[in-house]
C-alpha positions as CSV (number, residue, x, y, z in Angstrom):
1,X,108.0,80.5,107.3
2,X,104.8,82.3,106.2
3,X,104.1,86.0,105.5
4,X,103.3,86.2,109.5
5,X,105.9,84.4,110.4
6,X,108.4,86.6,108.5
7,X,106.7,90.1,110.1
8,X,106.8,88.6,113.5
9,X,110.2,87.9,113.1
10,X,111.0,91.3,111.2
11,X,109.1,93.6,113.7
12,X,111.1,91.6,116.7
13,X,114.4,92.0,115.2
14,X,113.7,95.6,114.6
15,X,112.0,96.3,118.1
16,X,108.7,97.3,116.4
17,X,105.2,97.1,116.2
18,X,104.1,94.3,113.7
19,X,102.5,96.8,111.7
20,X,106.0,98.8,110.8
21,X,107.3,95.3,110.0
22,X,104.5,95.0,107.7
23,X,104.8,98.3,105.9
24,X,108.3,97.5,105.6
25,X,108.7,94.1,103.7
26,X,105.4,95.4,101.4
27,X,107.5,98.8,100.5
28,X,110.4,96.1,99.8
29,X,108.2,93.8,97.5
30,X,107.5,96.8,95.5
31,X,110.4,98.1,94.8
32,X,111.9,94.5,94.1
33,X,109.0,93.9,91.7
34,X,109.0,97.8,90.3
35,X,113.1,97.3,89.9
36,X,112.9,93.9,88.3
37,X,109.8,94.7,85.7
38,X,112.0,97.4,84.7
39,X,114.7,94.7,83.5
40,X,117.3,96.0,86.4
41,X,119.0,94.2,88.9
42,X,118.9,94.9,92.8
43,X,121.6,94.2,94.6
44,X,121.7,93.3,98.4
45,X,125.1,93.9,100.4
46,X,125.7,90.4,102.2
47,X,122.8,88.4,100.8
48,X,122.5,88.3,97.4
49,X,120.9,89.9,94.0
50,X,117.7,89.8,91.9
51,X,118.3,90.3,88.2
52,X,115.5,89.3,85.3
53,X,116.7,86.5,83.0
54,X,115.4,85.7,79.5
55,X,114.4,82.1,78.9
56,X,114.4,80.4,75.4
57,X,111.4,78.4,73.8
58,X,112.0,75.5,73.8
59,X,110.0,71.9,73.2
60,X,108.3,70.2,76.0
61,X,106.6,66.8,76.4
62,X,103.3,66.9,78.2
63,X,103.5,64.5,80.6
64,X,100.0,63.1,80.7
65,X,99.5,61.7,76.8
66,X,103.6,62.2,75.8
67,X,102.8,64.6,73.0
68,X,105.4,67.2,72.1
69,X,104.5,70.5,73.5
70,X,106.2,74.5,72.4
71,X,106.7,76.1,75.6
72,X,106.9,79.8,74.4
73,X,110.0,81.8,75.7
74,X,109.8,84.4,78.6
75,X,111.5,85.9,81.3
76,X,112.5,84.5,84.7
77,X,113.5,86.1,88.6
78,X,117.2,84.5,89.2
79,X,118.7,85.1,92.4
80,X,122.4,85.0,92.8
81,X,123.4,84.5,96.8
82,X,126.4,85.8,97.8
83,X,129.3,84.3,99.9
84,X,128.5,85.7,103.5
85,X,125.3,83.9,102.6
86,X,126.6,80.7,101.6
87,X,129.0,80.9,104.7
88,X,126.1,81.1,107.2
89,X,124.4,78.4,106.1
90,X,127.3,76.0,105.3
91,X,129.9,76.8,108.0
């Protein structure tokens, strides 16, 4: 499913104009990215959470020549579903 997709669907589950449905997964993007660049986790009741994880450097191997690579450390998005979630889509 696409961006469109995903509105068209929104803006018919909520009985609305596209446009709302629009409106309404951008003001969610934002404050899922303004929550998560803030190091915080947001938390959705029957779905599941965002939270900002910190990844280690490690070594690599570049797969082209082989050669032994540093992959610098940095953070990560994990999401963490929760069991109503899991039930719907393993019943």
């Amino acid at each position: 499913m696409n961006k469109a997709e995903l509105i068209a669907a929104m803006a018919l589950e909520m009985n609305t104009a596209k446009h709302t449905a629009d409106e309404a997964l951008d003001a969610f993007t934002k404050v899922l990215s303004n929550q998560l660049a803030a190091g915080e986790e947001l938390t959705i009741p029957g779905l599941g959470s965002f939270s900002v994880i910190n990844k280690a450097a490690r070594n690599g191997r570049n797969p082209k020549t082989g050669e032994t690579i540093q992959i610098a450390a940095r953070k990560a998005v994990k999401f963490k579903a929760y069991k109503a979630l899991n039930d719907i889509i393993n019943p």
